[in-house]
N, C-alpha and C positions, 0 to 999 in steps of 0.2 A: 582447847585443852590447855588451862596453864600447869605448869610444875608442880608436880606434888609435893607437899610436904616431907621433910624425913623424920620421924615420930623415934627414932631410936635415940635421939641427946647426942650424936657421935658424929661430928661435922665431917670424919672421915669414910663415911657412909654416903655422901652425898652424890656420889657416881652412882650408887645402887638407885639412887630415889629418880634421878636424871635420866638414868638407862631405863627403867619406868616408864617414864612420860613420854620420850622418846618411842618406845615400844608400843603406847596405847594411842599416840598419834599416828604412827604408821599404821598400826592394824585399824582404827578410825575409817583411815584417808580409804583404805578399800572397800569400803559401803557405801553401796549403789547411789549416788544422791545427794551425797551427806559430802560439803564441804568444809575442808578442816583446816584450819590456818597451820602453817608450817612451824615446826621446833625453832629456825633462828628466830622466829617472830617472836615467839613466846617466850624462851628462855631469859627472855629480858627481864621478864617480870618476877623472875625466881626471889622469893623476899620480899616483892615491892609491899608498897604499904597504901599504896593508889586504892580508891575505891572503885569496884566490880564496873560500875557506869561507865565511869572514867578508862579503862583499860579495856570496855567490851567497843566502846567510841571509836579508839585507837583502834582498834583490830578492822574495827568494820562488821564487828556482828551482834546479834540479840541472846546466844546462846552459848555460855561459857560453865566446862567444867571444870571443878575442881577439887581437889581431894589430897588423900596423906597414906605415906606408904611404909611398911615398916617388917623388918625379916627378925626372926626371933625363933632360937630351936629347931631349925631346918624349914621353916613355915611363914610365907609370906602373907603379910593383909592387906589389902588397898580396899582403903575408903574414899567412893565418891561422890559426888553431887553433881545434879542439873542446875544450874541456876539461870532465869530468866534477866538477863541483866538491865535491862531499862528500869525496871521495876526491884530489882535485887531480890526476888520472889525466889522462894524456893521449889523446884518443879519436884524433886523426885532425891532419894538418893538411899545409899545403899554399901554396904560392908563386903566381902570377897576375901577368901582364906582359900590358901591350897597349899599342898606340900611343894617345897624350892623346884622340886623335879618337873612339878606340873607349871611352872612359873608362866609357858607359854599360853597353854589352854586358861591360865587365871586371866592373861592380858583377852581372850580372848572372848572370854565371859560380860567383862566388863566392858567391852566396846560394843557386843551385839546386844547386852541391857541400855547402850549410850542412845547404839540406832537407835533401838525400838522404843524408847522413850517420845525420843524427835519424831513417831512413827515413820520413820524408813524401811520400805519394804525389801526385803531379803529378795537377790535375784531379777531384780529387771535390769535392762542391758543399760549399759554401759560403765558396768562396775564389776570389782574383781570379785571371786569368790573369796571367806573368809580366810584367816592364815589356817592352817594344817595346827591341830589341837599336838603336834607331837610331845613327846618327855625330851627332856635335856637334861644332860646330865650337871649336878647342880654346878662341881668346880668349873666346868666347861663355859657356863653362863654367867659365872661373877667373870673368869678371867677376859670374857668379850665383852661385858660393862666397862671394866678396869681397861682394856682397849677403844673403846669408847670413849673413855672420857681422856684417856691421853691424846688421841688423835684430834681431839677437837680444841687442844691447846693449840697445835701447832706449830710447838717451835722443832728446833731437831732431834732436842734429846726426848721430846714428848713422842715424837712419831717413832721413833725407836721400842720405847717401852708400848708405845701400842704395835708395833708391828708384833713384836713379843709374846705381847697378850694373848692376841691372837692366833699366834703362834700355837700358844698355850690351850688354848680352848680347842681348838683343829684337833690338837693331840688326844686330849680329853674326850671329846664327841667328832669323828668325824665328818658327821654326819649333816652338822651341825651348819648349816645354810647360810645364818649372817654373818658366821666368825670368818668364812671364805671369802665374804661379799666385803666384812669389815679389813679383810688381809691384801686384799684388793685397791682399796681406797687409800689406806696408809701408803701402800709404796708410791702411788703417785708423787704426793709432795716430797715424800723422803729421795727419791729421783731428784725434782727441781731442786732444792737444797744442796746434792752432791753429795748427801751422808750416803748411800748404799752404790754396792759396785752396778753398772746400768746393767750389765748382760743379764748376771742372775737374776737379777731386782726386776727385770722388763719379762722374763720368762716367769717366775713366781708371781707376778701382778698377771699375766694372762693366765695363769694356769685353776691359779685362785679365784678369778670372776668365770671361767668357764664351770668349774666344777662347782661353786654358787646357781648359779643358772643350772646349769643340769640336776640339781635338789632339789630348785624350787623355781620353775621359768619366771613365776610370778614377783619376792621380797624385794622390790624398785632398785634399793641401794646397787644389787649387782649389775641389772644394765646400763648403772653412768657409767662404772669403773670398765667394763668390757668396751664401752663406747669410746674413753676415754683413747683406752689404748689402744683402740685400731687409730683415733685418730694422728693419735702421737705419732703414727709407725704408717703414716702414708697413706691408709684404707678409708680414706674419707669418704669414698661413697658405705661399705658398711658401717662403718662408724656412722652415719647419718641414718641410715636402716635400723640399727641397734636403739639410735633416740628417738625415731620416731615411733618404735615399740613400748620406749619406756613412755611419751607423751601417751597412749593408748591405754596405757595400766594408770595415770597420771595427769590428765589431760589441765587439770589447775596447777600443777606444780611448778613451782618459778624456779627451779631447780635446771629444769629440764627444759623449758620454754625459751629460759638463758643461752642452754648449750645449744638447744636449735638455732638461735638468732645467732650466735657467736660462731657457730660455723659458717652459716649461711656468710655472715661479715666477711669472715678470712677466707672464704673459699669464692668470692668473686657474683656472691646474689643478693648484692646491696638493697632491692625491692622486701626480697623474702627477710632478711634481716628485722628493716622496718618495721612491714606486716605483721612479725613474732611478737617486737618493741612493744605494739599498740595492744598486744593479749595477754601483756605483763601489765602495759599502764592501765586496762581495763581490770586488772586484779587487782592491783595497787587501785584502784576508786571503789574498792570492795572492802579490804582489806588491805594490813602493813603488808606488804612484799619491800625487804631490804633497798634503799637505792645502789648499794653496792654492785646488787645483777643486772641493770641495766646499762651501768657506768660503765662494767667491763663490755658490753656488746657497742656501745660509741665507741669506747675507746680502740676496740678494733676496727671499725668502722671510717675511723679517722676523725672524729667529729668533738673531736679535744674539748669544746666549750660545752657541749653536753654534759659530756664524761666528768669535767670539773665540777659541774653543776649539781650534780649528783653525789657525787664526793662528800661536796660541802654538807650535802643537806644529811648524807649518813653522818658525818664528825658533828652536827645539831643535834643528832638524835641519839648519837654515843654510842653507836651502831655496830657491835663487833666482829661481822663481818669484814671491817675495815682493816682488820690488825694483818691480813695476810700483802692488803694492797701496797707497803714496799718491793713485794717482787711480784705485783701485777701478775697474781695468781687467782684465782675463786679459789675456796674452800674445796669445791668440788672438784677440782683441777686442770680448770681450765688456765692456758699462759696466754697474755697475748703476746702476737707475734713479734721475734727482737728486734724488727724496724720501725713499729711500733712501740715497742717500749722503750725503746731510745728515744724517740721524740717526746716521749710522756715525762722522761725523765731529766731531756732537757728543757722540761716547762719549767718557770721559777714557780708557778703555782703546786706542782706536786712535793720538792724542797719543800716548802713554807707549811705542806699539809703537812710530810711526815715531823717535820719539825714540831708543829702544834699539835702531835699524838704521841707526841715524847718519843718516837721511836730513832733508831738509828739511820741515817743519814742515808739515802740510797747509792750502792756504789754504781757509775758509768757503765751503760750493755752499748756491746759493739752490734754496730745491724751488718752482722755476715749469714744470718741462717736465712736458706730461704722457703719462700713460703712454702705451704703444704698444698699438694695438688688438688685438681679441683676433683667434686665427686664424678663417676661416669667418665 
């Protein structure tokens, strides 16, 4: 699925078209069958001017959607297409209108017209049921795009205005499942950063991935962030329970494959680590998977020349996953350990990286925090 277009002329719409594609990958990814390449893969090509072959090669696959999306008068359109990429043949394609309110049931229109094109059959095991066709309320779902799309800038005052958003949308629809999931994921970084006070901030990031999950056991996003924080706060045995639920709804996702192998690292099952490593590098011989998520499971690991190795080859490929790695963070919020990231940062090869990504200079971590107990 690459990015859709945004058809309204108004470059400040471009969250709207982003939270889109993002929403018909997710709802995609839960059909029985049907593997979907991951949003950081894709979002790359937002713009490009590569030809179809050339970007379905990259990806590792034969079958690429793509389409244009456009809100007008309370009334959303997405138009899209199948396209056979080896051949750039056109397989199929198709127009979609609903009112803003129905904006979910549109996404979801549109993904079981996507399966059932690729004939994917509805309902054999090992896939999730489709998303819930509910209403949302419309301000409720611009202001968790506008949450969305600050949160995946990353810096501090971004995660701010997406904690916000989100804020904002909860207020609107309570009801409202990703906005809890997406209020969930912002507090992590905004924690590592030091912008939010930790008490409330650690009480509001649990409260908001439990009441996510209890709307909806199923929308992924909520099991990292519940996962996250038991592990931050010592529960690494259910913290590992938690992903190995989200692996189950997700069992391709490098997301999640990451956080399995990056605990396993810091928690003392250097084997189980490995074993994870080798069902990412088998995805990655499939398909782009970022080298940024394997980078960070070496680097917990201790296995620094790996971890470098990897590095490199994301800064080749302009990989913006990268832009969190001066505080040796994933996006999804994993940290590695500060005895570890003291030695990563007194490598002169990490200097010389952040240095040639223009970014600011890493400041010295003292190794006083200790590790996180083991699971069990």
């Amino acid at each position: 699925m690459l990015p859709l277009a945004n058809l309204t002329g108004d470059a400040s719409q471009d969250y709207f078209s982003d939270g889109m594609t993002d929403a018909l990958i997710t709802n995609l990814a839960s059909w029985p069958a049907l593997r979907v390449i991951s949003r950081q893969s894709v979002m790359r090509y937002r713009g490009s001017t590569k030809p179809l072959p050339e970007i379905a090669r990259e990806l590792g696959v034969e079958g690429v959607v793509e389409g244009s999306v456009v809100r007008s008068g309370g009334r959303v359109r997405i138009t899209a297409q199948l396209i056979h990429a080896p051949t750039d043949r056109h397989l199929w394609a198709h127009s979609y209108e609903r009112r803003l309110e129905d904006v979910l049931a549109l996404q979801a229109d549109v993904a079981r017209a996507i399966a059932e094109e690729v004939r994917i059959t509805v309902g054999t095991e090992g896939g999730q049921r489709p998303p819930r066709d509910r209403a949302v309320n419309p301000d409720a779902y611009d202001a968790y795009l506008l949450g969305r799309h600050h949160w995946s800038q990353r810096s501090a005052e971004s995660l701010q205005k997406a904690i916000a958003y989100f804020q904002v949308a909860i207020a609107k629809d309570p009801d409202f499942a990703p906005a809890h999931a997406g209020l969930a994921l912002a507090y992590g970084p905004a924690l590592v950063y030091g912008d939010v006070p930790p008490s409330p901030a650690k009480a509001e990031m649990k409260s908001a991935a439990l009441r996510a999950l209890e709307l909806d056991p199923d929308h992924l996003r909520s099991q990292l962030p519940f996962a996250l924080f038991l592990l931050q706060h010592g529960r690494a045995d259910l913290g590992w329970k938690q992903l190995e639920r989200a692996r189950a709804l997700q069992p391709h996702d490098a997301s999640v494959l990451a956080s399995l192998a990056f605990v396993a690292a810091t928690n003392g099952k250097p084997d189980e680590a490995h074993r994870l490593l080798r069902h990412l590098k088998d995805e990655s011989a499939r398909r782009y998977v970022s080298p940024v998520i394997p980078a960070f499971v070496h680097a917990a690991l201790g296995e620094d020349d790996s971890a470098f190795a990897l590095l490199e080859k994301a800064y080749g490929a302009r990989d913006p996953l990268l832009i969190p790695v001066p505080i040796l963070e994933t996006q999804w919020g994993l940290r590695v350990p500060a005895e570890r990231a003291a030695a990563l940062r007194a490598d002169p090869r990490f200097a010389d990286l952040a240095r040639r990504m223009g970014l600011p200079q890493p400041m010295p971590v003292t190794a006083s925090r200790r590790p996180a107990p083991r699971p069990g």
